[in-house]
DRENKEVEX-86962 format. One record per residue: z, y, x of N, C-alpha, C in turn; residue in one letter. Coordinates in steps of 0.2 Angstrom, whole numbers, plus 2048, in hexadecimal, padded with zeros to 3 digits. Layout:
// residues N
ZYXZYXZYXA
...
This chain:
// residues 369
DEC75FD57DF2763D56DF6761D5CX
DFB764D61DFD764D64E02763D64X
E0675ED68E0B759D67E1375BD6BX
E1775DD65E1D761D69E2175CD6DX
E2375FD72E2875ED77E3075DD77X
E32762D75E38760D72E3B75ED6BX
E4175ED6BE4475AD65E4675ED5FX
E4575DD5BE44760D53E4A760D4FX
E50763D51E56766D4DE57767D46X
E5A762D41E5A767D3BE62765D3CX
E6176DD35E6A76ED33E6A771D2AX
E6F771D25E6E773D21E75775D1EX
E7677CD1BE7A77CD16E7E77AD11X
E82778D0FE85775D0BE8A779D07X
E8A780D06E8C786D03E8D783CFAX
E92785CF7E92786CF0E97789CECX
E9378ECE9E96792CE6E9A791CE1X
EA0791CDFEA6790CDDEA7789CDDX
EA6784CE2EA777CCE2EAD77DCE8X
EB377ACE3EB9779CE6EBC772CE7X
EB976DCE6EBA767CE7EB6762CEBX
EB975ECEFEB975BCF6EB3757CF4X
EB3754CEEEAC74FCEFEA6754CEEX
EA5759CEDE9F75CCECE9C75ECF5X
EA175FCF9EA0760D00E9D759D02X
EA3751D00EA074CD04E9A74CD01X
E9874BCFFE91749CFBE8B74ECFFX
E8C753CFDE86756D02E84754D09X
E8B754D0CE8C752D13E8974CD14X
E8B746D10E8973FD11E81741D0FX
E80745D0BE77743D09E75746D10X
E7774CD11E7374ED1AE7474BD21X
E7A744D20E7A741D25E7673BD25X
E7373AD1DE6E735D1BE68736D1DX
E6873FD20E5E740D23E63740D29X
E6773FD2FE68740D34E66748D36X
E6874CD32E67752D34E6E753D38X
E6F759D3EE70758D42E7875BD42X
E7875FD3CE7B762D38E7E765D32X
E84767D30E8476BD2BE87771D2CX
E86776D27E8C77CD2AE8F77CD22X
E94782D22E97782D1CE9A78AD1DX
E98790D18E9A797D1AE9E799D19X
EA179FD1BEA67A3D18EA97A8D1BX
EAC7AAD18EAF7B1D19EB47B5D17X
EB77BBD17EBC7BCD14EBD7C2D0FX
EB67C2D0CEB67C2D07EB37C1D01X
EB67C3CFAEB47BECF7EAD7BCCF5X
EA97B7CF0EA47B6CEFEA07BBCEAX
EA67BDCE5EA47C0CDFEAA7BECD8X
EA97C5CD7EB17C6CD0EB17BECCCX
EB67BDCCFEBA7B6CCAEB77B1CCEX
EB57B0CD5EB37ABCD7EB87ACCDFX
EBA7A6CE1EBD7A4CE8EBA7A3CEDX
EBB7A1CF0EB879DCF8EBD797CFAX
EBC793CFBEBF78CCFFEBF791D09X
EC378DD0BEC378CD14EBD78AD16X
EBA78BD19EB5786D1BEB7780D22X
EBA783D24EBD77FD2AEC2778D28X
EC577BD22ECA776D1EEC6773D1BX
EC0774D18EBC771D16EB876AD19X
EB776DD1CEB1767D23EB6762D24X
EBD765D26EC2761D2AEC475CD22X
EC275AD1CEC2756D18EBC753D19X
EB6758D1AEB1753D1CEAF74FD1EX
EB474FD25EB374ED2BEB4743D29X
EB9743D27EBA73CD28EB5736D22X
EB373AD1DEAE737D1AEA7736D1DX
EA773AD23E9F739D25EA1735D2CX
E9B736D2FE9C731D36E99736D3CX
E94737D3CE8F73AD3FE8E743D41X
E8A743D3AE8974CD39E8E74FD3BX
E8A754D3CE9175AD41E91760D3CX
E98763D3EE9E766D37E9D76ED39X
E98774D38E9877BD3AE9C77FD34X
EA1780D35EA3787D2FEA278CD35X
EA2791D30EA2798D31EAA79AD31X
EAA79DD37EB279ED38EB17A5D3AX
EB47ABD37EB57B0D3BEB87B5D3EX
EB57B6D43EBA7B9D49EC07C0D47X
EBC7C3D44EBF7C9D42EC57C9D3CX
ECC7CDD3EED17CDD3CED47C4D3DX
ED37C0D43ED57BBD43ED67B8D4EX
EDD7B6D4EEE07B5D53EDC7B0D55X
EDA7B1D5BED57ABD5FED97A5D61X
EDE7A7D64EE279FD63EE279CD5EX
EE379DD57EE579BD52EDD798D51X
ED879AD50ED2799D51ECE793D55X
ED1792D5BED078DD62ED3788D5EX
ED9788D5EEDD782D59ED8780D56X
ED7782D4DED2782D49ECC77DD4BX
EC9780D4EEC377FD50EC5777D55X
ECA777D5AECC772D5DECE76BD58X
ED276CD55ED5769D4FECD761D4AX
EC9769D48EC2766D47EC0762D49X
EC0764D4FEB975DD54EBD758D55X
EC5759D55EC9752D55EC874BD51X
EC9752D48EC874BD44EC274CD43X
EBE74CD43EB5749D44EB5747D4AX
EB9746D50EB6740D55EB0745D58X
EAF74CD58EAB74FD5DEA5750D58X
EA7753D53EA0756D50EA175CD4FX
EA475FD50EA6767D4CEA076DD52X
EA2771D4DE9D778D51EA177BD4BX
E9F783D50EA2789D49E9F790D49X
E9B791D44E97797D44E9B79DD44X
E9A7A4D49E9E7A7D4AE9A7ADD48X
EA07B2D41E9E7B6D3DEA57BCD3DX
EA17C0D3DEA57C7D3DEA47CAD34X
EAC7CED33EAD7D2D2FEAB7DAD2FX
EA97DCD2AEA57E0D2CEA67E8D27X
EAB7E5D21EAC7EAD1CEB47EDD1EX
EB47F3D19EBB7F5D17EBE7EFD14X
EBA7EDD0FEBD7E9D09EC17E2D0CX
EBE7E2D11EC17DDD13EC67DDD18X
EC67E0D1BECB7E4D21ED27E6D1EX
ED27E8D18ED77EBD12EDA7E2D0FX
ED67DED10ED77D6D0EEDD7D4D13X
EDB7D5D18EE17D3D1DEE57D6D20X
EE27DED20EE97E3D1FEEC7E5D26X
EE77E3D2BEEA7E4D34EE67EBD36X
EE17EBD35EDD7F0D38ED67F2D33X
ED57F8D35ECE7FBD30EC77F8D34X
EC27F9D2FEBD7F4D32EBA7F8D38X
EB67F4D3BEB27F7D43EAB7F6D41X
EA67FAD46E9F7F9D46E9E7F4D47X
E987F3D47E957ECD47E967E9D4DX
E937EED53E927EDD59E997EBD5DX
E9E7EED5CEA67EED5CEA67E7D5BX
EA87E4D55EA77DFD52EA47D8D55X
E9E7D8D58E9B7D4D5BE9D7D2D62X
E9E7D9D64EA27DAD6DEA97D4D6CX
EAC7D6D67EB17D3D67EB17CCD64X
EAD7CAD61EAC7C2D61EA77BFD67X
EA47C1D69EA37BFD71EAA7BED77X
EAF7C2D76EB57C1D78EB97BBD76X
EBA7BAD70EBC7B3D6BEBA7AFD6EX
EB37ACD70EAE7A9D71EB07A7D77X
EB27ABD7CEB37ABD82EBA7A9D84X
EC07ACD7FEC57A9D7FEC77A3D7DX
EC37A0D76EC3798D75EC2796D79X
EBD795D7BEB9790D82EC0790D86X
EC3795D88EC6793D8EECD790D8CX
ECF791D85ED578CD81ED3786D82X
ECC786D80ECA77FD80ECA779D86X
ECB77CD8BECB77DD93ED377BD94X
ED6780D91EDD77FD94EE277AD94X
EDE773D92EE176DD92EDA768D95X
EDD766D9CED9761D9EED775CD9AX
ED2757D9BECF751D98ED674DD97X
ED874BD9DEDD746D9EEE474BDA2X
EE5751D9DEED752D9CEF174FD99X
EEF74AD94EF6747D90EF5740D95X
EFC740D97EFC738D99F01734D96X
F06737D93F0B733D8DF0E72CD92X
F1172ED99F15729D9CF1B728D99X
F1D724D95F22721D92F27721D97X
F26721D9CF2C71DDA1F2F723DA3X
F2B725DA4F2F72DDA6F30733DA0X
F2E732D9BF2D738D96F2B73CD97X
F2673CD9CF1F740D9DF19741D98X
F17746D92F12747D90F0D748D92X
F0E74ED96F07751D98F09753DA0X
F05752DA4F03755DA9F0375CDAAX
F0975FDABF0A765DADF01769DB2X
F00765DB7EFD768DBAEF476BDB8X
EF2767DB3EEF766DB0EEE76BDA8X
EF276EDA6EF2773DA1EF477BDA4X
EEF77EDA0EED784DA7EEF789DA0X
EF1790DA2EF1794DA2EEB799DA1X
EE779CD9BEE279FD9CEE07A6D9DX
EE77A8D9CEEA7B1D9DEE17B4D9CX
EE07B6D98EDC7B9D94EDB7C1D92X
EDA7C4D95EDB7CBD94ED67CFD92X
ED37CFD8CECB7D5D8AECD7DCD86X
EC77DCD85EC87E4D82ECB7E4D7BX
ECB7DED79ED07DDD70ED57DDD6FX
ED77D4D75EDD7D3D77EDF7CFD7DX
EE57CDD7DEE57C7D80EE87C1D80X
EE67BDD83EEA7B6D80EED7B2D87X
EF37AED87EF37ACD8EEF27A4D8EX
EF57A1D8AEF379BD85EF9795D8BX
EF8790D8CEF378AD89EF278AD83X
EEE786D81EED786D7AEF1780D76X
EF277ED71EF8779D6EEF4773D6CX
EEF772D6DEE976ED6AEE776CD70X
EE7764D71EE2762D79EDB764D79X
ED5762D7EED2765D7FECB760D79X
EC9762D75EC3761D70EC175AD73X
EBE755D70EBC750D72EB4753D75X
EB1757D72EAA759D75EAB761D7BX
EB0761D7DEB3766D82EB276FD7EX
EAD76DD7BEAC776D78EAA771D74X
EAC773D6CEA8772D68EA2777D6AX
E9C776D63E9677AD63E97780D60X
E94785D61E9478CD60E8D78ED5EX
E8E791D58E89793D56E8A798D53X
E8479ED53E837A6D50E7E7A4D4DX
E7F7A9D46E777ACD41E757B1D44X
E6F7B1D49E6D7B7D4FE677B9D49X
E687BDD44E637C0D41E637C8D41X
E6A7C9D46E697D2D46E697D0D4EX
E637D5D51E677D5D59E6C7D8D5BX
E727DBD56E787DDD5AE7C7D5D5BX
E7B7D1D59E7C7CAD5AE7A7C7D62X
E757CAD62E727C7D6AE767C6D6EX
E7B7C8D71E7E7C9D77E817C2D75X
E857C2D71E8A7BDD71E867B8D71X
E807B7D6DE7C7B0D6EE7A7AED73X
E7B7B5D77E767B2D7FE7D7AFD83X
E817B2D83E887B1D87E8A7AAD84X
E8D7A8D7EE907A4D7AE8C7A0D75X
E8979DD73E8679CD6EE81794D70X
E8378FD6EE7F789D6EE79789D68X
E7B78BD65E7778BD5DE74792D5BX
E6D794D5CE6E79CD57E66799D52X
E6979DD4CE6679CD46E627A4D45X
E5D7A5D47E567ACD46E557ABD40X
E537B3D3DE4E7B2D39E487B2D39X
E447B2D39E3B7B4D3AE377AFD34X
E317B0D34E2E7AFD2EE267ACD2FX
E247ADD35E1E7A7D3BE207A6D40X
E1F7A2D42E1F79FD4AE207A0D50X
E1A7A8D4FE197AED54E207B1D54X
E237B4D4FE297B8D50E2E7B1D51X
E307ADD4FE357AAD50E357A8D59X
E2E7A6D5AE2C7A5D63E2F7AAD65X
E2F7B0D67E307B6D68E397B9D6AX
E3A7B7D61E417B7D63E447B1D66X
E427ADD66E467A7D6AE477A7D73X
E3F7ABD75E407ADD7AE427B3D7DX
E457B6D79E497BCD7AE517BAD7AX
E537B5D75E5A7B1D76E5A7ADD80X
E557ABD7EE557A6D85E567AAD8BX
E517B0D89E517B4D90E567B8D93X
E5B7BBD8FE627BDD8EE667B8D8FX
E657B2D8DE6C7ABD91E6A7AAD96X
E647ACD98E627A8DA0E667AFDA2X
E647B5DA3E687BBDA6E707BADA8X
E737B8DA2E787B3DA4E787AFDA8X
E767ACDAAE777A7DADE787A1DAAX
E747A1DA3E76796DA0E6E796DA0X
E6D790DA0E6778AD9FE6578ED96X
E5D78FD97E59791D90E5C78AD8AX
E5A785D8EE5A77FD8BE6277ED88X
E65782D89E6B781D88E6E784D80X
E69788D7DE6978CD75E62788D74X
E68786D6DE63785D69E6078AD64X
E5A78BD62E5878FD5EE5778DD59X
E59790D53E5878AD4AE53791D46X
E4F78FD42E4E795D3EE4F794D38X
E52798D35E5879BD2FE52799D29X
E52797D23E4E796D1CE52796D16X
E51798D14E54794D0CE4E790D09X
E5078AD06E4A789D01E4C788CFCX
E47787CF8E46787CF1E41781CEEX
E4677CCEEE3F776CEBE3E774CE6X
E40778CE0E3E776CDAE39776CD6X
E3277ACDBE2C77BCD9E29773CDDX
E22772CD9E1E76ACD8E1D76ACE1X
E18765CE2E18764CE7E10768CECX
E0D76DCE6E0A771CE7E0B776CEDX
E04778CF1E0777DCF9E0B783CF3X
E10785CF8E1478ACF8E0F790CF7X
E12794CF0E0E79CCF1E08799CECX
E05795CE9E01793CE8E00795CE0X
DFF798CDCE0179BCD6DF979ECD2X
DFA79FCCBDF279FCC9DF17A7CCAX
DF97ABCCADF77B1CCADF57B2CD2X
DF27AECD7DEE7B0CDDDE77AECDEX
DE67A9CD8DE17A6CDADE179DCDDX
DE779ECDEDE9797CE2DE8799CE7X
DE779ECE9DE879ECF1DED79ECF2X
DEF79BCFADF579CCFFDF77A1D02X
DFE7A1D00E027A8D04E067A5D07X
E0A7A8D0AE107A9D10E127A4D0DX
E1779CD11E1A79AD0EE2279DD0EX
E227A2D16E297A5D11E287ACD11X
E2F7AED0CE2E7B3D08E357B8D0DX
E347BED0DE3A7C1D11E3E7C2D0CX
E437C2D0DE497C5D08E507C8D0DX
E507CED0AE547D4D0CE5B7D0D0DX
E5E7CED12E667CED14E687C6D13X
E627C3D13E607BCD13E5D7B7D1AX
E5D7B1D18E567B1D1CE527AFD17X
E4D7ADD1CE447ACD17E447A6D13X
E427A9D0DE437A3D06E3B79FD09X
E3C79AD08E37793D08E36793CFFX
E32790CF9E3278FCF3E2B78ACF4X
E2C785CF3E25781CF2E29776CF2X
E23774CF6E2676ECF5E2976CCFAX
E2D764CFBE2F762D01E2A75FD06X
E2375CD05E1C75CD08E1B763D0BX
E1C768D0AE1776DD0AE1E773D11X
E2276ED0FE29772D13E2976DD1AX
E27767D17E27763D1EE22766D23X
E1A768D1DE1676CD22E18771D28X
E1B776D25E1D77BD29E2277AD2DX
E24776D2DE2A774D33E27773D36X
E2176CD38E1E769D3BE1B76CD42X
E17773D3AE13777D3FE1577FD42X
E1D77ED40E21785D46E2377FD4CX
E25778D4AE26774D4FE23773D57X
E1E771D53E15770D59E14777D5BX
E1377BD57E11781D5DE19785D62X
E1F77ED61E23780D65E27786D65X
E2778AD5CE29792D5DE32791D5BX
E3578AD59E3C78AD5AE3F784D5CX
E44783D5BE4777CD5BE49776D56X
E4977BD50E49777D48E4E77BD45X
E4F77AD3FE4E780D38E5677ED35X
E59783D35E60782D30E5F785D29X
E5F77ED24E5D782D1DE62782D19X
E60789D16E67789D11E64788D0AX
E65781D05E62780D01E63786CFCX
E60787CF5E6178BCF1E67789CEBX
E65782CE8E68780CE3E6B778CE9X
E72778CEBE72775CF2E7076DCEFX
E74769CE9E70764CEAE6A761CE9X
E69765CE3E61764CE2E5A765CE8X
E5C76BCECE5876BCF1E5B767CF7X
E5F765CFAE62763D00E6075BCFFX
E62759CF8E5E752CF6E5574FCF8X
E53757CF6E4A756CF5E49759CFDX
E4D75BD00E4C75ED09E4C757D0DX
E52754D0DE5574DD0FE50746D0EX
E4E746D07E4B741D04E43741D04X
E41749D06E3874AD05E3974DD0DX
E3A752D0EE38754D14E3A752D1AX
E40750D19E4374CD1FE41744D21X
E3D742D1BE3D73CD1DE3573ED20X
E30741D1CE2B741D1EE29743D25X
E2D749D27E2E747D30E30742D32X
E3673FD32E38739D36E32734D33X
E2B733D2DE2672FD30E22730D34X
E21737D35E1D739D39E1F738D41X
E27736D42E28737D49E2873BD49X
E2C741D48E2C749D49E34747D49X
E39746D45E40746D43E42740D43X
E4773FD49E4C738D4AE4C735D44X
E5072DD46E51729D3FE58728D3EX
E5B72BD46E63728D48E6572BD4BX
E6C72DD4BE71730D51E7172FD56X
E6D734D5AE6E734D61E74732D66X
E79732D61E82732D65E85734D61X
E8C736D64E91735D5DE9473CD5DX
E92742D61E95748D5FE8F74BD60X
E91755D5CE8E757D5AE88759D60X
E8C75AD67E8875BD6BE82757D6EX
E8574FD6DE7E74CD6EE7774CD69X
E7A74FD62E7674FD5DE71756D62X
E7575BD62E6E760D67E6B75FD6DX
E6E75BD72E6C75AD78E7075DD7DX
E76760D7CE7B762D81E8075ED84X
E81762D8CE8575BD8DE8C760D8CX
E9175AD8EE9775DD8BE99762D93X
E9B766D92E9F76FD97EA576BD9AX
EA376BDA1EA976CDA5EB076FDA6X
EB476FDA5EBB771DA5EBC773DACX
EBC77DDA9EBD781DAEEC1781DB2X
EC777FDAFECF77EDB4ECD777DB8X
ECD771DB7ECA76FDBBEC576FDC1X
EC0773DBEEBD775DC5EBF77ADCAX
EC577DDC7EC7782DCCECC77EDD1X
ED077BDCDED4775DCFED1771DD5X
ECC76CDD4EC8769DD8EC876DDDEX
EC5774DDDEC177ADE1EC6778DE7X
ECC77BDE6ED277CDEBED4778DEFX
ED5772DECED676CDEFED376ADF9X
């Protein structure tokens, strides 16, 4: 078997439906920082889940999370549409504060009337519309994120100097949505961008992956497709002009581990013979349903033949299976040597292998000099 090269990435949902209360988040969070999984995300949207049920914030969420855990990195789902990018940079800034540089933020578009009518500024857009203008967002945080140097606050007592005038820039921003001139009100993130992550399961998503995107989550279903598309995200950032190596690629799952430890698919109504471990599901990604041995399998072996970078699962039943994911398949990698024992570092960045982004005003600065 042939022995992978690079580094094995996992990440895992912590989603629950109608769970309104803080310890049911810390708990997850702490069981997935006990596999050293790289991360967590947590979803949402603007609208609802279903008649008589709520949503929590997920941003407000994590940022409770945040101080109970140490390490794992904090990804809600924030989305762009009907929502002020400024206010958004803050947000997202805010995060990686109080985690100390763990934050990321998966970036999702609104897509209905139903929802568009929720917020009451504008009627919805295409999809493609939609996506253009969160690649804008994407482009405009970053440069909020920018708009305050490393070392602009110098807090001189003696003088009653804060900040370094020269050193907090103006981002004067003007796209086809909006514009923003900024500085931003929030210094600059302790990991300079947080991480940015897309669910690239539709290619009207591509563009902004290849532009913006540290993290994209595919869906495919073997090895060969998931290869495929990964090398279509990479070939499109390189066009751009970033390093391949610079997207990570995860492949999307749900699993389901409450069946034995027998292979997945294995039933008498086959014979006992072996089918697909995953199964397609319409407006999902691909259902996993068998053991934690048999899930460690198939990691191992999209791993070695090099078709991704590691897998974002969204458990089914979230403690039951994130429990039996953490405690059976994550450890059975880490004996095999396939999956760390420890944190690489202490923000979310070093968990992937990113270095931390230069601050553009700086370098323009430096430039002229």
């Amino acid at each position: 078997m042939a022995v992978p090269t690079g580094t094995l990435h996992l990440a895992a949902a912590i989603d629950g439906d109608g769970q309104y209360q803080a310890p049911y988040y810390v708990e997850l969070a702490r069981l997935a920082e006990d596999g050293v999984l790289d991360f967590i995300t947590l979803d949402d949207s603007f609208g609802p889940p279903g008649p008589g049920r709520g949503r929590l914030d997920a941003l407000a969420v994590l940022a409770r999370v945040a101080p109970a855990t140490g390490r794992i990195g904090l990804v809600p789902t924030v989305t762009t549409t009907h929502t002020e990018p400024f206010h958004l940079s803050s947000s997202v800034a805010t995060l990686d504060w109080v985690s100390r540089g763990r934050a990321g933020w998966r970036i999702e578009v609104s897509t209905t009337e139903a929802e568009a009518r929720l917020v009451g500024r504008r009627p919805a857009a295409p999809t493609g519309e939609l996506w253009a203008e969160a690649g804008e967002v994407a482009d405009v945080v970053a440069r909020l994120w920018d708009s305050w140097e490393d070392d602009a606050e110098i807090r001189d007592t003696a003088t009653g100097r804060f900040i370094d005038r020269d050193k907090l820039h103006y981002v004067d921003f003007e796209g086809a949505h909006f514009t923003v001139r900024g500085p931003a009100i929030v210094p600059r993130p302790p990991q300079g961008h947080p991480v940015v992550a897309v669910a690239a399961t539709d290619p009207v998503t591509w563009p902004t992956v290849a532009r913006h995107a540290d993290v994209a989550y595919i869906r495919a279903t073997s090895p060969g497709e998931a290869g495929r598309i990964r090398d279509e995200l990479r070939r499109r950032a390189l066009a751009y002009g970033r390093e391949p190596g610079a997207l990570t690629v995860l492949a999307a799952v749900s699993v389901d581990l409450a069946d034995g430890e027998g292979a997945p698919g294995n039933s008498p109504a086959t014979g006992g013979a072996p089918q697909d471990p995953l199964t397609d599901t319409p407006g999902g990604p691909p259902l996993y349903r068998g053991g934690p041995v048999e899930l460690a399998e198939l990691i191992t072996g999209w791993h070695t033949a090099d078709a991704v970078d590691g897998f974002h699962i969204t458990p089914v039943a979230p403690r039951h299976d994130l429990e039996r994911f953490v405690n059976g398949t994550v450890a059975l990698l880490q004996h095999r040597g396939l999956f760390r024992t420890f944190y690489p570092g202490a923000t979310l960045r070093d968990h992937l292998g990113l270095s931390r982004p230069a601050n553009r005003y700086a370098l323009e600065r430096e430039a002229v000099r």
